[in-house]
C-alpha positions in Angstrom: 53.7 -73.8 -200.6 57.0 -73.3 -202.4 57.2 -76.7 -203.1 53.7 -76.8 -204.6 55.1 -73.4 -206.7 58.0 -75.1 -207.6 56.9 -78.4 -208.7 54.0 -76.5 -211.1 56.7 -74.7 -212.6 58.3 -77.8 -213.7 55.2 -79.5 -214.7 54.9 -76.3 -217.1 57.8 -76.8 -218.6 57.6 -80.5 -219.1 54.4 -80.6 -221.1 54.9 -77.7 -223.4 52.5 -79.5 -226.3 49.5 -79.0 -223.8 49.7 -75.1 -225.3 48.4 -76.1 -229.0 45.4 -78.7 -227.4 42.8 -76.1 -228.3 40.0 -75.8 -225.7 36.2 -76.5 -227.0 33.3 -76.2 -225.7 31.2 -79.2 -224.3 27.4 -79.2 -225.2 25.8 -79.8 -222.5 22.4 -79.9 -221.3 20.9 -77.5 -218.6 20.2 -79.1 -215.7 17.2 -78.0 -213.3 17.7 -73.8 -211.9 17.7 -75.0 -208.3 19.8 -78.0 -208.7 21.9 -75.6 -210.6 21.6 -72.8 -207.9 22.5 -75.2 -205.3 25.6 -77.0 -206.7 26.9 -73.4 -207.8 26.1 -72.2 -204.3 28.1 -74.7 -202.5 30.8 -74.9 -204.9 31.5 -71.5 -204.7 31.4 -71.2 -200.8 34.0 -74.0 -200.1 36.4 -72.4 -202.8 36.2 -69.0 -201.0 36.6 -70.8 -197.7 39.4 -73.5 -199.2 41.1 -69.9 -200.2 41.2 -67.7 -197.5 42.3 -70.7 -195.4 44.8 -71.3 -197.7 46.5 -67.9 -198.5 45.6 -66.8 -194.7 49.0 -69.1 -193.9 51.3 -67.4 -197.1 50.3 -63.9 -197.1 53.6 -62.8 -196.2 55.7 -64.6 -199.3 55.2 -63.2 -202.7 54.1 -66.1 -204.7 55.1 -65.6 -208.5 54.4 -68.5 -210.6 54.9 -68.4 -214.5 52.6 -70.3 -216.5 51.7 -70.3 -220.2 48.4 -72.5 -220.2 47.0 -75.1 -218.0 44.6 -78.1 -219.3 41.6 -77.6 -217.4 40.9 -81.6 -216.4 37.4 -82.0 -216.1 36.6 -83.9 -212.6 35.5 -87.4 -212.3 32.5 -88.8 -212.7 29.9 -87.0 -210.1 26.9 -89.3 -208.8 23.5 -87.2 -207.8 24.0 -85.3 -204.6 21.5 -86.6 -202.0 19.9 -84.3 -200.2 21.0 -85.1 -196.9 24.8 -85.5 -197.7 27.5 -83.0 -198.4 29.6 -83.7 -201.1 33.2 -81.9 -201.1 34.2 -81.5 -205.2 37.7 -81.8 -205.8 39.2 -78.5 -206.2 42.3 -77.1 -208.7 43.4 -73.8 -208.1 44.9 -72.3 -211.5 45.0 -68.8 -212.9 43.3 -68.7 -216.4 44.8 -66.3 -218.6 42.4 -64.4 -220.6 39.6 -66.4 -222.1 36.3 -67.3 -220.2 34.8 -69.7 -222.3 30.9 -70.0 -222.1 29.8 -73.5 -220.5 26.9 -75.2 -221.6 25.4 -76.6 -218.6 24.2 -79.9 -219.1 23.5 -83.7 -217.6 26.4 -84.6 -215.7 26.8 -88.3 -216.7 26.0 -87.6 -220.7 28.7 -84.9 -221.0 31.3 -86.9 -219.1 30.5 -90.1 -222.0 30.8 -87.5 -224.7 34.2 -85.8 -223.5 37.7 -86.6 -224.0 39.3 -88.2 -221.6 42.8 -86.1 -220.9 45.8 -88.2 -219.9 46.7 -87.8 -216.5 49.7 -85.4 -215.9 52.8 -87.5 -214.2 52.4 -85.1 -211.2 49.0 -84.2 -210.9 47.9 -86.8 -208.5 50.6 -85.3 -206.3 49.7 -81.6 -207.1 45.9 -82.7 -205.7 47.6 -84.2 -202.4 49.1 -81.3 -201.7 46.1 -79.2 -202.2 44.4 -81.2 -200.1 46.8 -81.6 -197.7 47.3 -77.9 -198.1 43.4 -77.8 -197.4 43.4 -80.2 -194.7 45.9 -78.1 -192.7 44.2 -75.0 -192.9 41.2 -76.4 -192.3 42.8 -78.2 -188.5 44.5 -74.9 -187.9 41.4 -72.7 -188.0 39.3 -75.0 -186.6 41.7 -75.6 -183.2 42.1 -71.5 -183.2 38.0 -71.4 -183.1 37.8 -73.9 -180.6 40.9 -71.9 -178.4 38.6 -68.8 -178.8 35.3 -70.9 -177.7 37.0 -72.3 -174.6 38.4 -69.1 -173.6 35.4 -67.6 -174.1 33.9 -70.7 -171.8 36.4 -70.3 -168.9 35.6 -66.5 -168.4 33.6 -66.8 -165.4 30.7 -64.7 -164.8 31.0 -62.6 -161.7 27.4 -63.5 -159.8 25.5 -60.8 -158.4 26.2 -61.1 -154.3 23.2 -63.0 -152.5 20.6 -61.5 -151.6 19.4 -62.4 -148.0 15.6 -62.1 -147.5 14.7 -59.9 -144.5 12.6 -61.8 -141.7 8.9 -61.4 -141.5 8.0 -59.6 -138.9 6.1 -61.7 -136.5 2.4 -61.0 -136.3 1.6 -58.6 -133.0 0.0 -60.7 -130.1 -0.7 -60.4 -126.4 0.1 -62.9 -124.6 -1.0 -63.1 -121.0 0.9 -65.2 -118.5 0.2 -66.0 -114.8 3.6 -65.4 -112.9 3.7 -66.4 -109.2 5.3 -63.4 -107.0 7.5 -63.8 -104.1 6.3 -62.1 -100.5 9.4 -59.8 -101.1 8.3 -59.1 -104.4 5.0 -58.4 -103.8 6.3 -55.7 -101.1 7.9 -54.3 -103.7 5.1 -53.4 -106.0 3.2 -52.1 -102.9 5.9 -49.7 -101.8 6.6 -48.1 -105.4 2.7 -48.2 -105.1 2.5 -46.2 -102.3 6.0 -43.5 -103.4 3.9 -43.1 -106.5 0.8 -42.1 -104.1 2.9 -40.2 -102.2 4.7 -37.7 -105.0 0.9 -37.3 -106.0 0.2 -35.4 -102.5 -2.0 -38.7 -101.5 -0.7 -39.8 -98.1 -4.2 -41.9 -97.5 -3.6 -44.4 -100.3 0.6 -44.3 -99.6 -0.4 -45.6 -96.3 -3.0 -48.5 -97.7 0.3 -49.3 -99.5 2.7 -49.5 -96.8 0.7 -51.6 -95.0 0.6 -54.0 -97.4 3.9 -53.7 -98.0 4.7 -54.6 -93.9 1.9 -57.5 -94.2 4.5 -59.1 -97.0 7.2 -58.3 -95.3 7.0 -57.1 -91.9 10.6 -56.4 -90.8 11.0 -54.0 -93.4 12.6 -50.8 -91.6 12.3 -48.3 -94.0 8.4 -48.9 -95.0 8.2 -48.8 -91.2 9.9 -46.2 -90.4 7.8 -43.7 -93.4 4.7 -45.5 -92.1 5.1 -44.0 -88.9 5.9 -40.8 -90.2 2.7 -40.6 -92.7 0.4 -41.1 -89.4 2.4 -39.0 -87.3 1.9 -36.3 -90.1 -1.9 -36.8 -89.8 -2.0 -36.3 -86.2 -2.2 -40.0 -85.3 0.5 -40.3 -82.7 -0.9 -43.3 -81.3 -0.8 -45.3 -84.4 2.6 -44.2 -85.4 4.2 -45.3 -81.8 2.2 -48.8 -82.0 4.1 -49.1 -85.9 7.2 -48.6 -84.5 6.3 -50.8 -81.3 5.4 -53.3 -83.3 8.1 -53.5 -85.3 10.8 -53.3 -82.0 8.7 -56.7 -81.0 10.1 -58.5 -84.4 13.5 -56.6 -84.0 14.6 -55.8 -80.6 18.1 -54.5 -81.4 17.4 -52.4 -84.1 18.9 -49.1 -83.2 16.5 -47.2 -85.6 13.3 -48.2 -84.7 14.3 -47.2 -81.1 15.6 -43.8 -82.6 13.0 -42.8 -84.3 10.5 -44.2 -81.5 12.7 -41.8 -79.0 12.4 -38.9 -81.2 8.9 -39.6 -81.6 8.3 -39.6 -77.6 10.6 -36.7 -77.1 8.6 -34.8 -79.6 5.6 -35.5 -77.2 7.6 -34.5 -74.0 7.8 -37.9 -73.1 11.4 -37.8 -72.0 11.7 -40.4 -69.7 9.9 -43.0 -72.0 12.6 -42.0 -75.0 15.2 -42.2 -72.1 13.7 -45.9 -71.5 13.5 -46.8 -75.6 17.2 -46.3 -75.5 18.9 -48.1 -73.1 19.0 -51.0 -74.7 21.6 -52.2 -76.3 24.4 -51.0 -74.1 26.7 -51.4 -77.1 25.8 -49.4 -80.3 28.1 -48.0 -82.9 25.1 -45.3 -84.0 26.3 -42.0 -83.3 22.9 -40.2 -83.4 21.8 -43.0 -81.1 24.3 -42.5 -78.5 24.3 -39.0 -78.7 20.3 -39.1 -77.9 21.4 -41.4 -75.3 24.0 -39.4 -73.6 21.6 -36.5 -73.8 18.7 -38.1 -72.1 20.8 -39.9 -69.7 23.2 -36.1 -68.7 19.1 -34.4 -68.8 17.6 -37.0 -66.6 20.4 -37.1 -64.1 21.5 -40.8 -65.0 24.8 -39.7 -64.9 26.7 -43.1 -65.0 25.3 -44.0 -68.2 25.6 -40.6 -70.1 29.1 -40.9 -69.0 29.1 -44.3 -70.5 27.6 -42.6 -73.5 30.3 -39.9 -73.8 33.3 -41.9 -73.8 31.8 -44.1 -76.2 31.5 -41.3 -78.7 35.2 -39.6 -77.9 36.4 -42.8 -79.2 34.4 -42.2 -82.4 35.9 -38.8 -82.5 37.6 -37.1 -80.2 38.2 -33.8 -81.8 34.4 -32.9 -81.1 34.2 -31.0 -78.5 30.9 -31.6 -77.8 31.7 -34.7 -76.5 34.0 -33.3 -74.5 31.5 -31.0 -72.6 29.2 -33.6 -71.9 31.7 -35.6 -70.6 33.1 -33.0 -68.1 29.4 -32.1 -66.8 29.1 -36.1 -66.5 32.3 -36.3 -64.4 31.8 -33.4 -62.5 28.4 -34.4 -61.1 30.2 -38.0 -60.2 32.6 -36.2 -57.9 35.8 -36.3 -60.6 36.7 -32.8 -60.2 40.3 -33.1 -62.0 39.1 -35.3 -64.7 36.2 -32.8 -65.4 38.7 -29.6 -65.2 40.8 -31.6 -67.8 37.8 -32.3 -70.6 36.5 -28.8 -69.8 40.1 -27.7 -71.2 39.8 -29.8 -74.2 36.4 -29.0 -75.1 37.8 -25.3 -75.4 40.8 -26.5 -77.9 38.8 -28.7 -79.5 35.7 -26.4 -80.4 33.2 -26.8 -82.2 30.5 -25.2 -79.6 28.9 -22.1 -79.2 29.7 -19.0 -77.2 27.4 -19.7 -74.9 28.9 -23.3 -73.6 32.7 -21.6 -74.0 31.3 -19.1 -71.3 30.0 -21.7 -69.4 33.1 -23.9 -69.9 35.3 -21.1 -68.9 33.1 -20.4 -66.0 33.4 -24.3 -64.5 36.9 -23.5 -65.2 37.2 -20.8 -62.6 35.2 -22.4 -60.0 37.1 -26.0 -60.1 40.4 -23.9 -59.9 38.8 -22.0 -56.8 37.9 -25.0 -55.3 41.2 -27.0 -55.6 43.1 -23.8 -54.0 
């Protein structure tokens, strides 16, 4: 811009005679209001926009440029704007002093014939290049910082809402029925909860219709035996109860607690000898209640050679019961071992564990052993 300031200062001062040209008014005729309207319209937008591009770059220098007077040169020959095209007028920025003549408006073409031609300045072809390149450059420089605004405006992203996952239908409600094949020991199970449920209601009839079906599914069930037993017995049907348990001893032989609770059951009758008989077998148990039962049968029956079998089986359980110990002295007493009877007596009296009435009696066997040895 200073160079455009500068070389307008020297033009003034080159053509000083252009200050007596007198300026006169051009008759010319009106052309139509909205061509008129239209061509002032766009004239005077792209000399507001050609200015504010234009100063927008200089607005911090002070521009002072002298002039006197400046030829207004009209522009070139204009053809009749179509009205699909957009025709950009040549444009010459100069400050008019203090007259605004009054323009005739008229035909284009017929005033331009009429009008002086003005000599062209040396430098006014190079005063228009540098307006318009003066244009130009303000023009490219706004335009690439509107597009630098518009892409930055493009490559802000858009945070998306987070998805949304759509809950499941719920599945229509529908019964299904299905034929499942039960196993024998399955089968015994449903009986036998049957038959507890029966039972916590007080109804010892249908617990036993259970239980029965339960042994049918699985006969060598002990424990659905064993309460089997015990409902009849409850009821007063001894009979059946011992042919449960007998029946079951047929399937298991060895099975120490159908023989118990069959002894129990026979002793409860006074049927001690049959008990007695229930629990011989097997000579080797590791039950305590069942050798105990055994040894008392055996001492009470006068089989003395198994209850003394049956009382050192349980001193090797325990031997701190002295219990044991008694039954084991009366056992070897009656088979003619006085000094191994004295002994147990002595340690069924450390050991314990009895009542005041067997210490009396132990201390009493005491005595009479001692008596006898002296």
């Amino acid at each position: 811009m200073s160079e455009l300031n500068r070389r307008l200062s020297a033009l003034a001062q080159q053509q000083p005679h252009t200050a007596d040209i007198a300026l006169e008014p051009a008759m010319i005729k009106p052309i139509p209001t909205h061509r008129h309207r239209t061509v002032v319209a766009i004239i005077m937008g792209l000399s507001v926009i050609a200015i504010i591009i234009v100063f927008s770059k200089s607005w911090h220098q002070s521009v002072t440029v002298t002039t006197k007077k400046i030829a207004v040169i009209s522009p070139p020959e204009v053809a009749p704007i179509p009205a699909t095209r957009s025709v950009k007028p040549a444009v010459v920025v100069a400050p008019i002093t203090s007259v605004t003549p009054n323009v005739a408006v008229t035909d284009v073409k017929s005033s331009l014939v009429e009008l002086p031609v003005a000599e062209p300045a040396v430098e006014t072809l190079e005063i228009e290049q540098e307006l318009a390149s003066s244009y130009e450059q303000g023009y490219d420089n706004g335009y690439q910082h509107a597009l630098a605004e518009q892409q930055s405006v493009k490559n802000i992203t858009v945070a998306s809402p987070p998805a949304v996952k759509p809950e499941p239908k719920p599945l229509p409600s529908r019964l299904s029925i299905q034929t499942v094949a039960l196993t024998a020991s399955q089968l015994a199970d449903v009986e036998y909860r049957k038959a507890q449920k029966a039972l916590r209601q007080a109804n010892s009839r249908q617990g036993i219709i259970h239980l029965e079906a339960a042994l049918k599914y699985r006969p060598q069930w002990v424990t659905a035996r064993k309460k089997l037993a015990a409902l009849y017995y409850g009821r007063g049907d001894d009979r059946q109860a011992v042919t449960i348990l007998q029946q079951g001893l047929q399937l298991q032989p060895n099975n120490t607690e159908l023989r118990l609770t069959l002894a129990k059951l026979l002793v409860n009758k006074q049927q001690q000898q049959a008990a007695f008989v229930v629990l011989q077998q097997p000579k080797n148990v590791d039950s305590v209640a069942f050798l105990a039962m055994r040894a008392g049968l055996a001492q009470q029956l006068n089989h003395t050679e198994l209850a003394l079998a049956s009382y050192q089986q349980l001193l090797r359980h325990d031997a701190m019961d002295g219990r044991w110990w008694l039954g084991l002295a009366i056992a070897q007493e009656r088979n003619q071992q006085p000094a191994l009877a004295l002994a147990a007596y002595r340690n069924g009296l450390i050991h314990g564990g009895l009542s005041s009435a067997s210490q009396q009696f132990i201390q009493q066997r005491i005595i009479a052993l001692q008596t006898k040895r002296s």
